[in-house]
N, C-alpha and C positions, 0 to 999 in steps of 0.2 A: 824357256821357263824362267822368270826372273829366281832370284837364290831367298830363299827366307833366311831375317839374321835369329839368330841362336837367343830360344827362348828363355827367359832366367826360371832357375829352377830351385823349385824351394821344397824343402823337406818337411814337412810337419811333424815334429817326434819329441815325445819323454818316454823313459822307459817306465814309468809310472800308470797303471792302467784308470781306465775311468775320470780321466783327467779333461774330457771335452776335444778330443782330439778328431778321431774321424767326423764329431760332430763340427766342428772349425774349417778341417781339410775341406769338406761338402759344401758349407754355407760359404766358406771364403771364396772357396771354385765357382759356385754359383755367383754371388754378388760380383764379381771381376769380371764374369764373362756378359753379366746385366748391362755394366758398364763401360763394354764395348771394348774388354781384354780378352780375348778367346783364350780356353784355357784346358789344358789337358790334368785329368789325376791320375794317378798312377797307384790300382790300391795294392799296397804291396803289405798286406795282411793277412794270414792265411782264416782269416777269419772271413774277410770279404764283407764288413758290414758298410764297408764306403760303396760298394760295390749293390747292395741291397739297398742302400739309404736313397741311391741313385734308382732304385725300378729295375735294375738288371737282372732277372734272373738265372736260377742258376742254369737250365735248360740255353741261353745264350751266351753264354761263357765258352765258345769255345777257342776262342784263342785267351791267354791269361799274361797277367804278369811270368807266372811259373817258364813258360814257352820264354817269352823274351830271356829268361834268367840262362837257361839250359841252352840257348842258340836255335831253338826250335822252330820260332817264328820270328818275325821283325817287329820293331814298334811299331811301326805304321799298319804293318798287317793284322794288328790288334788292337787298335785304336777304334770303340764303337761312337756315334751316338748318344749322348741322354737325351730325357727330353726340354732339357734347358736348351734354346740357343746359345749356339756358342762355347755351351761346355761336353767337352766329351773325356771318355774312359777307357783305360786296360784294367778291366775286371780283374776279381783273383776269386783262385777258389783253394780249398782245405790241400790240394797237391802242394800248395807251396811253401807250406810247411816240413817239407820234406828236401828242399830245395839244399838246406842247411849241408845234410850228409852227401848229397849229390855233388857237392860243388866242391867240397873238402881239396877234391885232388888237381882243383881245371886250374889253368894256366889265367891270370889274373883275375881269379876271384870274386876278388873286391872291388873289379872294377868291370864286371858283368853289365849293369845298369848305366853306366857311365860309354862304354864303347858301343852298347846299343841307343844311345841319345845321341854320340855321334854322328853316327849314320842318318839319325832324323830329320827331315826336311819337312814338316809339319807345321801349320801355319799358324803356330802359337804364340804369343806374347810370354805366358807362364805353365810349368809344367808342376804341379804339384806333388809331391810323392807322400801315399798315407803308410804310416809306419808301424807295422806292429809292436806293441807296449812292453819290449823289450831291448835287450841294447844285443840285437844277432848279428848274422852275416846279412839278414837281409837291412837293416838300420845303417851297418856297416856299406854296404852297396849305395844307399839310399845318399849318405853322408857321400862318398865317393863321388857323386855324381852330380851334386846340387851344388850352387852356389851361396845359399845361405839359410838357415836354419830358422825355422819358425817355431816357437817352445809352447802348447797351452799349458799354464799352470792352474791347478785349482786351487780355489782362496780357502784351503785347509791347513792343519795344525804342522801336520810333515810334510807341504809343499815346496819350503825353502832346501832341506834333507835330501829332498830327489832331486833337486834342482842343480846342488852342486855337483852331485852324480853326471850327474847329465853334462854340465859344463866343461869338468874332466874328460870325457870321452870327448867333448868336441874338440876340445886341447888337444886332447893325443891326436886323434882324426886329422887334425891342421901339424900336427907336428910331422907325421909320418906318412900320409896319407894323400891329402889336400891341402894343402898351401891356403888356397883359392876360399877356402869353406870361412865361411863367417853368421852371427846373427845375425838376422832380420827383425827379430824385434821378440818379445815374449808377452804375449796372449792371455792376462788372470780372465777366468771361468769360473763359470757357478756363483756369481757373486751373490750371494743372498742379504738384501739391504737390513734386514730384522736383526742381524747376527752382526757381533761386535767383533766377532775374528776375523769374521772376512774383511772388514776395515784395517784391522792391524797385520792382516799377514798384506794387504795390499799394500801399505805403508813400509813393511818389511822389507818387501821385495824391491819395491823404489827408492827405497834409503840404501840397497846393494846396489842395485844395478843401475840404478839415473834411467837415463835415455832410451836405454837399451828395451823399457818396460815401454807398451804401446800405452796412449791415452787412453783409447777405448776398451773398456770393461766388457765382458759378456755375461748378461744375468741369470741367474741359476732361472725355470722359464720354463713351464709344464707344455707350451705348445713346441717348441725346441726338442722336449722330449718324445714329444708323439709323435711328428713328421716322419722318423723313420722310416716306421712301424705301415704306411701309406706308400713308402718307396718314393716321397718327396724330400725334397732342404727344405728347411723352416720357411727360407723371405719365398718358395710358392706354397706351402702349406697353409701359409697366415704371415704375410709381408708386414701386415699392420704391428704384429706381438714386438714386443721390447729386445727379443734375443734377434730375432732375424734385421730390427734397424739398429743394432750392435753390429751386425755382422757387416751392416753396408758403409756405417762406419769405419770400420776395422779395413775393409776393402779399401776406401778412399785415405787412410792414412799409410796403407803397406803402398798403395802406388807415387805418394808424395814422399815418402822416403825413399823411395827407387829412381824418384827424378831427382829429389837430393845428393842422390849417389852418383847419376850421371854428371849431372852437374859439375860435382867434384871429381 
């Protein structure tokens, strides 16, 4: 069997909730694996709506992120299907919220997510992990395990607020943790063109961080909001709406910074 090389793995997280994140994690997964990057998520939510947004339900959930956490099952043994070509999933469901107290006492922790990616030989290009909207043991695993950090921010008044939050944890994460862990780029959401904050906090954000902010915008997007709710990603919900060709953009910009990086 030839060897597959080691897929890059990226995390999608703020601990800020309703930031457009699972929505991001879904569409970004989809549009990469459109484009011919086969792509794994990984929803490590005990919410599971990356998991619901996907068609999953909860009736086939039977192996879960939780099992990978706890040594229960393998990653590969839990890796389904969507119905996207090309992308597939380790469901989660409300257990692994519990994972938290479980794990208190096991012998590398925090680096559960990381020793079972290890072991994986799965024939991915990208592995995405969706993060619950807080900064836990499961964010902390997630960070362990990836190599670079994907931010959605929303183009609101305390976006910048949570942001630094966020950035600190990555710092320590790299300080003591991972080495290896870096941005990939950070994501403004919700942009609503009518509203003048969203213009200046986008301004904001790019006058801190340069580069680091991706070009492509995603716009605040009533069809983005429904797809859920249908167990679709927006680009097959309604490929044509404004937020799903954000997202195919966003795609094509995270892969041209990734050949920039090989590159160098």
């Amino acid at each position: 069997m030839p060897e597959h090389k080691k897929p890059r793995v990226l995390v999608v997280a703020n601990q800020k909730g309703g930031v457009g994140k699972t929505t991001t994690a879904i569409n970004l997964g989809t549009a990469l694996a459109a484009v011919g990057q086969p792509t794994l998520l990984l929803d490590l939510d005990p919410q599971g709506n990356a998991s619901t947004g996907l068609g999953i339900s909860r009736a086939e959930r039977t192996r879960t992120t939780y099992d990978v956490l706890m040594g229960d099952a393998s990653l590969a043994d839990s890796v389904m299907p969507t119905k996207i070509p090309g992308l597939s999933i380790v469901p989660s469901t409300v257990d692994l919220s519990g994972a938290e107290l479980e794990l208190i006492d096991v012998q590398r922790r925090n680096y559960r997510l990381k020793d079972a990616l290890a072991d994986f030989g799965g024939p991915y290009e990208y592995v995405l992990i969706d993060c619950p909207p807080s900064l836990t043991l499961l964010t902390v695993n997630a960070m362990c395990a990836a190599d670079a950090v994907v931010v959605p921010l929303q183009c609101e008044f305390f976006a910048l607020e949570g942001l630094t939050q966020l950035l600190k944890t990555i710092d320590l994460v790299r300080a003591n943790l991972n080495p290896e862990l870096e941005i990939q780029g950070i994501v403004l959401t919700m942009f609503d063109r009518r509203n003048n904050l969203s213009d200046q906090v986008a301004a904001d954000v790019r006058e801190h961080l340069g580069d680091k902010v991706y070009k492509t915008i995603i716009p605040r997007n009533v069809r983005i909001s429904e797809a859920p709710s249908h167990g679709l990603p927006a680009l097959v919900y309604d490929l044509k709406c404004p937020g799903s060709q954000a997202y195919i953009k966003l795609a094509g910009e995270l892969i041209q910074r990734e050949r920039t990086r090989m590159a160098a």
